[in-house]
Each structure stands twice: as C-alpha cells, then as structure tokens.
C-alpha positions in Angstrom: 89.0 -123.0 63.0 85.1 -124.3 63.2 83.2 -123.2 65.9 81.6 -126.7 67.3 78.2 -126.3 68.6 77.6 -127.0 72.3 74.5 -128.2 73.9 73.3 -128.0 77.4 73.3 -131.2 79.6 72.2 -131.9 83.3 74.6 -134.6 85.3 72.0 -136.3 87.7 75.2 -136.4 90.3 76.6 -132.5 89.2 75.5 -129.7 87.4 73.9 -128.5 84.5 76.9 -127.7 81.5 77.9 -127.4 78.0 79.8 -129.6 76.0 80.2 -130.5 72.2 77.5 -132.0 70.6 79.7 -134.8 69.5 79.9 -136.3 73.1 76.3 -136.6 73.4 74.6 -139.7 72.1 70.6 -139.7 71.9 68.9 -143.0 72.8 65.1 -143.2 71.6 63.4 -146.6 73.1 61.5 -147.9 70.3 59.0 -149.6 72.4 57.4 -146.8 74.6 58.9 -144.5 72.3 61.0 -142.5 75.1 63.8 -140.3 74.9 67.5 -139.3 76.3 70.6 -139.0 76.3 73.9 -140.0 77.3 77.0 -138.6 78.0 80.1 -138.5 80.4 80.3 -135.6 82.3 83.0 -133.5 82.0 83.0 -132.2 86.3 82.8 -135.6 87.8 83.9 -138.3 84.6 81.4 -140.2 85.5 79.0 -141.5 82.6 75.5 -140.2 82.5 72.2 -141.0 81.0 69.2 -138.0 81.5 65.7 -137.8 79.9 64.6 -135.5 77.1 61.5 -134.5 75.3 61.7 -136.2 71.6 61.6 -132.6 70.1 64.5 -131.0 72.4 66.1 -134.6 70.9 65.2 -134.3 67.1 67.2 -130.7 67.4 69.9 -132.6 68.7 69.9 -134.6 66.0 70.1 -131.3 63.4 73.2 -130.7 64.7 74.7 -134.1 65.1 74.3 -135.7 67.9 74.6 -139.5 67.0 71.3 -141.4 67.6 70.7 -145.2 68.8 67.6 -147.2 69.2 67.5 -149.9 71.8 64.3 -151.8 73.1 63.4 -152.9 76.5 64.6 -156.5 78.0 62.0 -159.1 76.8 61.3 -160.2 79.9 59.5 -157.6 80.8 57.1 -158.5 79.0 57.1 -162.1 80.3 54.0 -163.2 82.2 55.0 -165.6 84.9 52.7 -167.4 86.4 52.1 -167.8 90.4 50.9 -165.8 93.0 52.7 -162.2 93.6 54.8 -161.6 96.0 53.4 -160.7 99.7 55.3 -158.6 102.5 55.4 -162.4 104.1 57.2 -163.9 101.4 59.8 -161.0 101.4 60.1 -161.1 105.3 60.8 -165.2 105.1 63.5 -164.7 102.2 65.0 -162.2 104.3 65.0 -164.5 107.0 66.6 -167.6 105.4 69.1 -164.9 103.2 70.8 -164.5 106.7 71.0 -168.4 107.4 75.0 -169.5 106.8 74.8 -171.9 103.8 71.3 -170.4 102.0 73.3 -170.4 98.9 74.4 -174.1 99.3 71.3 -175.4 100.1 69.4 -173.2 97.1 72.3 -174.7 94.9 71.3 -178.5 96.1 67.6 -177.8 96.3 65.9 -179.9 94.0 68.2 -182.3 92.9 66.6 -185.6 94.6 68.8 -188.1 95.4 72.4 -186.2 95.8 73.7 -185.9 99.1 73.4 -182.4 100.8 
C-alpha cells in the first residue's frame, strides 16, 4: 500500500482540511501571472477555487498536483467607447428594469419600421 500525500486546503464556505494531492488541480493565469487552486471539498461537496502563492503552488506541483493555464476573458481588455456609467444612469435603469414589458421594448428598440 502507497502512502498518498495530502495537502492542506481552505473551503471559502467550510474549513481548512486535507485531502490527496490528486483532487487538487493548480490553475496559474498566464496573464497577471496569478495563482490557485481548485478542488471540491470533501465537508460540504461543493466545488472550490482558493488563492495561493506561486511557490506554495510549484510544491504542489512536486508532488503532483495537475496544473492548467487559463487566461482572462478578452473583453476585459476591450476599450469601449462612451461616457462611464453615473449613479443617474444606474438609478434610471433601475427604474425602467421595474417597468412590465422593459424586455419587450429593449427587444423592439431599434428596429425602425416594425410595429411595437
């Protein structure tokens, strides 16, 4: 029998625990070069994602914990143009959010022409 190794994880809805390195996966963010981890957690089943220094992750690594790289959505990096939202602007939308048939009219809005 092979002792597995264990490595110590902290659930952002339960505890801090133990469970095999094989159930932890490291993620490293290639584009502001961040680091974590995921896992599901053994107390509550639920599937968790933590942060982690990128040296606490490259021992992980020593020992096997699989590794993927992912990148942040591209549209954060979009530029839009326009003016930038005001407490106004989010007061009206709330507004007009509570109207009965916002989403029809947002659905017919700018179609000239076509019957309402």
């Amino acid at each position: 029998m092979t002792d597995r190794v264990r490595i110590v994880v902290k659930c952002p809805d339960c505890v801090e625990t133990r469970i095999d390195s094989d159930d932890v996966t490291l993620r490293h963010c290639v584009d502001d070069e961040s680091w974590s981890y995921r896992f599901v957690c053994p107390l509550c089943r639920r599937p968790a994602v933590s942060p982690t220094g990128r040296l606490a992750a490259l021992d992980a690594m020593l020992i096997g914990c699989p590794l993927e790289s992912w990148r942040l959505p591209a549209e954060l990096l979009e530029h839009l143009g326009g003016p930038p939202l005001t407490l106004t602007d989010l007061s009206e939308l709330r507004e007009l959010l509570q109207e009965p048939g916002w989403f029809d009219d947002l659905a017919h809005s700018g179609r000239e022409g076509q019957p309402r």
